[in-house]
Structures are given as C-alpha cells and as structure tokens.
C-alpha positions in Angstrom: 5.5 -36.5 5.1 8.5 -38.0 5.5 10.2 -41.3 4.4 10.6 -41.9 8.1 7.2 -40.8 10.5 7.6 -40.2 14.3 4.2 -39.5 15.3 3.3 -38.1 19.5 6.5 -40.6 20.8 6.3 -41.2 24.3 8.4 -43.9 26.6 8.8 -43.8 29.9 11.9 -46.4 31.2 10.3 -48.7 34.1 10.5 -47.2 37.5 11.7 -43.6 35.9 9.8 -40.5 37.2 10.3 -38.4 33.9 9.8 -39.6 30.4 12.3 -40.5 28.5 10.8 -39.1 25.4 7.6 -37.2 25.8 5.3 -36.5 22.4 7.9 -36.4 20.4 7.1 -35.8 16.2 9.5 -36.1 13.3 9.9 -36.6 9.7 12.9 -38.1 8.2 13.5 -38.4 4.7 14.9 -40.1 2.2 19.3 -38.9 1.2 21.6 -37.0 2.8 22.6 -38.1 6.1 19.2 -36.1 9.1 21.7 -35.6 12.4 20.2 -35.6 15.6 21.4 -32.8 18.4 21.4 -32.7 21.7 23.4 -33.8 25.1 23.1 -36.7 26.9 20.4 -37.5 28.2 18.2 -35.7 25.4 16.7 -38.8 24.6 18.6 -39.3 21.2 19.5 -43.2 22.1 16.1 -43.9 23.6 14.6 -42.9 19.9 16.9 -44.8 18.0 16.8 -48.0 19.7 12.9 -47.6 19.2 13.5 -47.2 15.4 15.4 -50.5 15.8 13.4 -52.6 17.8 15.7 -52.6 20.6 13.1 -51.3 23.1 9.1 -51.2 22.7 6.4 -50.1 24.9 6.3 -46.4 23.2 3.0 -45.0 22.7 2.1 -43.2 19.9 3.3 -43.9 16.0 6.1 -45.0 14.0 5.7 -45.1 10.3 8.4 -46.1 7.4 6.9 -45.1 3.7 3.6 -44.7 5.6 3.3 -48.4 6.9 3.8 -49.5 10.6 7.9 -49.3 11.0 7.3 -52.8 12.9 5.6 -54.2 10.1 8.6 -53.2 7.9 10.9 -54.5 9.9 9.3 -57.8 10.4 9.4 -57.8 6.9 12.6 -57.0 5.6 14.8 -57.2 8.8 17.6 -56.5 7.0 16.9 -53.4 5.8 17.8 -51.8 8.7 20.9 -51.6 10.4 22.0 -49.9 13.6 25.6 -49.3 15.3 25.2 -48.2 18.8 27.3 -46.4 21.1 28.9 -49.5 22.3 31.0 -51.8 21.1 28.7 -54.8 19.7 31.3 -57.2 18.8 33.0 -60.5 20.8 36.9 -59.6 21.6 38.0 -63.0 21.4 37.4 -63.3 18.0 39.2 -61.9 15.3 37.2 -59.3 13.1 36.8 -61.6 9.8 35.3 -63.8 12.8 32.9 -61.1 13.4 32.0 -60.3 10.8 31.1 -63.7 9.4 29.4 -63.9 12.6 26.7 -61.2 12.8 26.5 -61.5 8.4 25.3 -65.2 9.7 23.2 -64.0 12.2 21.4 -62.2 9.9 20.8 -64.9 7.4 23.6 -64.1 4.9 23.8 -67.0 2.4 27.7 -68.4 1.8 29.0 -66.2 -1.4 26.4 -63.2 -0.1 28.2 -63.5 3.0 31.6 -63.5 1.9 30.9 -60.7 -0.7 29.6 -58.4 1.9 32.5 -59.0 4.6 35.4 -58.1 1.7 33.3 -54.6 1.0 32.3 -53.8 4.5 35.9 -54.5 5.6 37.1 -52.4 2.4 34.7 -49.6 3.2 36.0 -49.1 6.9 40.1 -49.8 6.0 40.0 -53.0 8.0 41.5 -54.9 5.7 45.3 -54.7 7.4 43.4 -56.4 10.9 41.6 -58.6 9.8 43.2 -61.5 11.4 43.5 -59.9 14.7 41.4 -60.5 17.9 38.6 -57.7 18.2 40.0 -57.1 21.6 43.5 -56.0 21.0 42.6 -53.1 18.3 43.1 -49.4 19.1 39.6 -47.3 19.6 39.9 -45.8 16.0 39.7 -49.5 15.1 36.9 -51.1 17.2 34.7 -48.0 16.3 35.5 -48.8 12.2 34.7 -52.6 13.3 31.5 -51.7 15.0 30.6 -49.9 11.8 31.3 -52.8 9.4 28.9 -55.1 11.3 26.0 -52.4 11.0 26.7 -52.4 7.0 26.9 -56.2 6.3 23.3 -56.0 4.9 23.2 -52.8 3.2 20.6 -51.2 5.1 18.4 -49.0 3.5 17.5 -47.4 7.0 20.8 -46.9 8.9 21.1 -45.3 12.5 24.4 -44.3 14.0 24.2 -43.9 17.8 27.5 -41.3 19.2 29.7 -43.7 16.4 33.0 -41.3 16.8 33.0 -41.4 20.6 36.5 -42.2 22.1 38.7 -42.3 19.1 41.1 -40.0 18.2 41.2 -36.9 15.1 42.1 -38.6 12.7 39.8 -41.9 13.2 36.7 -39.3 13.7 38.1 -37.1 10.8 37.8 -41.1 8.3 34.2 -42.5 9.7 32.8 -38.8 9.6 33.7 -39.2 5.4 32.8 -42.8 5.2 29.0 -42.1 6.9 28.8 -39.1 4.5 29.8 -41.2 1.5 26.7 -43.5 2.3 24.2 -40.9 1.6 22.1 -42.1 -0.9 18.3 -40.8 -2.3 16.8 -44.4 -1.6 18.5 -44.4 1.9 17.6 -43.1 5.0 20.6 -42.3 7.6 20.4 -41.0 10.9 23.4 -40.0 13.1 23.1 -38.8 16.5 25.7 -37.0 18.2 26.4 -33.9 21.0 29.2 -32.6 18.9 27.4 -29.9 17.2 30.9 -29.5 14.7 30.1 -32.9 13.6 26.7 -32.8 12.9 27.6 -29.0 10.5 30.3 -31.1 8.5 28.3 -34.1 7.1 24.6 -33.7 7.9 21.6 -31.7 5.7 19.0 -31.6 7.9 19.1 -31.7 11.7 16.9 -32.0 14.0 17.8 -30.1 17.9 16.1 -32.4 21.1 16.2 -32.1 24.8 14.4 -33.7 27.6 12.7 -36.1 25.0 11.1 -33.2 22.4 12.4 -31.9 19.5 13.3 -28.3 20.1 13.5 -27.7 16.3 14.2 -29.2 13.0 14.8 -28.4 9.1 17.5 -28.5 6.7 20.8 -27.6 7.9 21.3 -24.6 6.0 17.8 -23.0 6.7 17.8 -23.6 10.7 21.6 -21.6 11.1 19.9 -18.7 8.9 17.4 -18.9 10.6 19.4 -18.1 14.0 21.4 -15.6 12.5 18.6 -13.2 12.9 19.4 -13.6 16.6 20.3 -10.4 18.5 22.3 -11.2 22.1 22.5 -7.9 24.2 23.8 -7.3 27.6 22.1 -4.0 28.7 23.3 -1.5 31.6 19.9 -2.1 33.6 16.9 -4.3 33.9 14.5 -3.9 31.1 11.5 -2.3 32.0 8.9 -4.8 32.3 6.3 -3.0 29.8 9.4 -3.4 27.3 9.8 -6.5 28.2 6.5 -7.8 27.7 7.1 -6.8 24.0 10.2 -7.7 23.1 8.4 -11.3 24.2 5.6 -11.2 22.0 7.3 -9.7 19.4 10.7 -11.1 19.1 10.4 -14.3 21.7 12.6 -12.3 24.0 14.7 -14.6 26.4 16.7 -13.5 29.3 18.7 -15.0 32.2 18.8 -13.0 34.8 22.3 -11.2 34.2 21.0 -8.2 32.0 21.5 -10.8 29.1 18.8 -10.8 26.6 18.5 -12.9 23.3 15.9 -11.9 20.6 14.6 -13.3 17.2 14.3 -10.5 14.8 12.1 -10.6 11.8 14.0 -7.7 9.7 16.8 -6.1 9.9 15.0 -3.1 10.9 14.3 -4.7 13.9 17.6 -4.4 14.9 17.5 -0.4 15.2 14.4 -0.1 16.7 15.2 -2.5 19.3 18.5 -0.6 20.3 16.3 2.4 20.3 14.1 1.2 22.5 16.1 -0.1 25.0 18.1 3.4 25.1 14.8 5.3 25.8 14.2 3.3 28.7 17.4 4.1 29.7 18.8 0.3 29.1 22.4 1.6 27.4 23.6 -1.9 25.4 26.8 -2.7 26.7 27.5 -5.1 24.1 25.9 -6.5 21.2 26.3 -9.8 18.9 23.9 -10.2 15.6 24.4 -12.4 12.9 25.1 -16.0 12.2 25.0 -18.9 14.8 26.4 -22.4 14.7 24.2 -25.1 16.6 26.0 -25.1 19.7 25.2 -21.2 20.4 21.2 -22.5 18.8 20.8 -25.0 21.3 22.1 -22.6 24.0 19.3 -20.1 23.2 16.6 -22.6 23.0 17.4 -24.7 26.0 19.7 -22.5 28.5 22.7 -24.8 28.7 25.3 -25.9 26.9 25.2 -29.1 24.7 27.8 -31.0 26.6 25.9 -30.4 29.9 
C-alpha cells in the first residue's frame, strides 16, 4: 500500500451531470517525484484539491501512512503544501511581503519565519526581486513565486497543480529541476500536468487519468515498456470479424474505424503470427509501427484522443 491511499474516489461538482471523478484508486508513495497525466478536464485538479482540503464532499477513502488524510492534516497542517495552477499571491505586495505573509498564515514563528523565506527565495532564484511588487514580475517569475509560498513549511506531502503553465523555455526548463531536486524518500510529491514530455523528464512513476479514472499506473520505466509491445497497423481491408473477435480477446485489439488497428502483444512471436493472419484473410498491412511508445502515443491508445484535447 502506498504512502499515500486513494481508495473508490468519487465527487461530483454541485449541479454537474457527470462526475468529476468516478471510483477512482491510487497508491502514492514515498520519493521520487508520481506525475499525474491527462488533459484537461481528466479530473487531475479535482483530485488534488481533495488531497489538500480545498474541496470535500468525496465519497470513498483517503489515507496518508494508513490514517484518515483529514486526520493528518488536522494534525500537522503544515505538512502539506500545495501550489495550484493559479497564481496564489497579492500583486500589490512585494514578494518578501508574500512570503512573510502566507509563512504567517501558517503559524511560522519570527526566526522560523525569516529562515524559511531566505531558503525558499534562494531555492526558486528570487532573490534579485525581492523588493518588487508581485504584480509587475514576468510569468517565469510569478510561477517561481507561487512555488516559494507552497515551500515555506517544508512539506512533507507536496502537490504541484499545471506549475509550468504560461512561462517561457527556459523558466519551465529551471522549476522542472528545482521540483526534481525535492525528491526525497521521506517525501511525497505529486505533479500534475498534460505535457506528457514533462512528466518523462522528472517523474518515476506516473499515473495516466481521464474522465475521473485512472487509466493506468506504475513506474515510469515499466508502463513505456510495457507499451512498446504495442503493434499499430493500417490494413488494406476490414478485418474479418471472426479475426477480429480474437485479436480482442487475445491482444485487446482496438480500432477506429479507418482500417487502423492497435494491439498489445505478449511475445515477440506475436508479432508474426498476427501479420500472418491478417494476410490470410486477405488484410495486406499497409503499414506497420512496433516498438517503444512515449505517454502521449499511450494515452492515445487507451483513451482515443490526444492529450491536449
């Protein structure tokens, strides 16, 4: 079981027709940085503003070390830290201002305080702006601000919601290294995005949602081999639908309509008995493409649309 337990998650928003997240499970543990995938809409904020306390009336279970999350962070509400999507800071004030601000907030004692403003600021490069108003820094900057205030209290449970939207290359290419330095084995950190290149650069395990369930999940490394035994065809006719019926119990075949066919081979044998079969039934493969698959062309397969839909 994991550090972190989602157990049968479902919310529904007030009025909505479809639930936002519907029997949802999840284990998160303890170091590296868990990445969740998936486009808008997949429910990623919805989850993590449950982990935070940011929105109740879920059913089902959420668990930290085994105890009720809410118990934990009743607790030890600094413990856990969360920067959202949007910008969670006042642009009249400067960003020492801030940050002194939400450190108080959160029951930072004087010295505490000032110690954890001069190494949050240090950790996100703010130290040049300090003295300027929140308002008036470039969106590289408000993003590394935003980041600050979710470190102030060294979380041991961190969740970044889409941190890297709206800034530039080079201010995506600096927070994607400063989240990944903060992977730690008593930590837990959980960064949602849509850019699948992103999640493949600092994240070990992943888990792939849509429509509120999780599609898949599993260490980085072991979900891409896994869909590199993945065989993409586009055939000269209509599978028979015998053939087809097979290729769906035995390799989860998947089609669209367009004489495209996707299937999850257990062997590489499989490979050249499914070609063979296909040119019996007089199904001539027009083109073929086996072998490794980055998330993007994953989430594709699984959900029949692109992650940026």
């Amino acid at each position: 079981m994991g550090a972190l337990s989602l157990r049968d998650l479902t919310f529904r928003y007030p009025g909505a027709n479809d639930a936002a997240l519907q029997g949802l499970t999840l284990d998160i543990p303890r170091g590296g940085v868990f990445g969740l995938l998936g486009p808008n809409g997949a429910g990623k904020t919805t989850l993590i503003s449950l982990i935070a306390g940011q929105l109740r009336g879920a059913s089902g279970d959420m668990l930290l070390d085994g105890a009720p999350l809410a118990e934990a962070r009743r607790r030890a509400p600094r413990s856990l830290g969360l920067v959202p999507q949007e910008h969670a800071f006042y642009p009249m004030l400067t960003c020492r201002e801030n940050l002194r601000f939400f450190g108080g907030v959160q029951g930072l004692g004087a010295a505490r305080l000032a110690e954890r403003v001069a190494a949050a600021s240090a950790f996100a490069r703010l130290e040049p702006v300090l003295e300027r108003r929140a308002g008036e820094l470039s969106g590289g900057l408000k993003r590394r601000l935003n980041f600050a205030i979710g470190l102030l209290t060294e979380p041991q449970v961190l969740l970044l919601d889409e941190p890297t939207v709206g800034v530039d290359a080079q201010s995506r290419a600096f927070l994607l290294e400063r989240i990944r330095a903060l992977a730690a084995p008593d930590r837990i950190v959980v960064y949602t995005s849509h850019y699948m290149e992103e999640v493949q650069a600092i994240c070990d395990r992943v888990a792939i949602i849509d429509h509120g369930r999780v599609l898949l999940a599993g260490p980085l490394a072991e979900v891409l081999q896994d869909s590199a035994r993945s065989l993409a065809l586009r055939l000269s006719a209509p599978l028979p639908a015998a053939l087809a019926a097979q290729w769906r119990a035995r390799f989860d075949l998947r089609e669209d309509g367009t004489l495209r066919y996707e299937l999850r081979l257990g062997a590489p044998a499989d490979l050249v008995q499914a070609l063979q079969a296909a040119q019996a039934a007089g199904c001539e493969p027009l083109s073929i493409a086996y072998g490794e698959r980055d998330l993007e062309q994953l989430f594709m397969r699984l959900t029949d649309r692109s992650l940026r839909d």
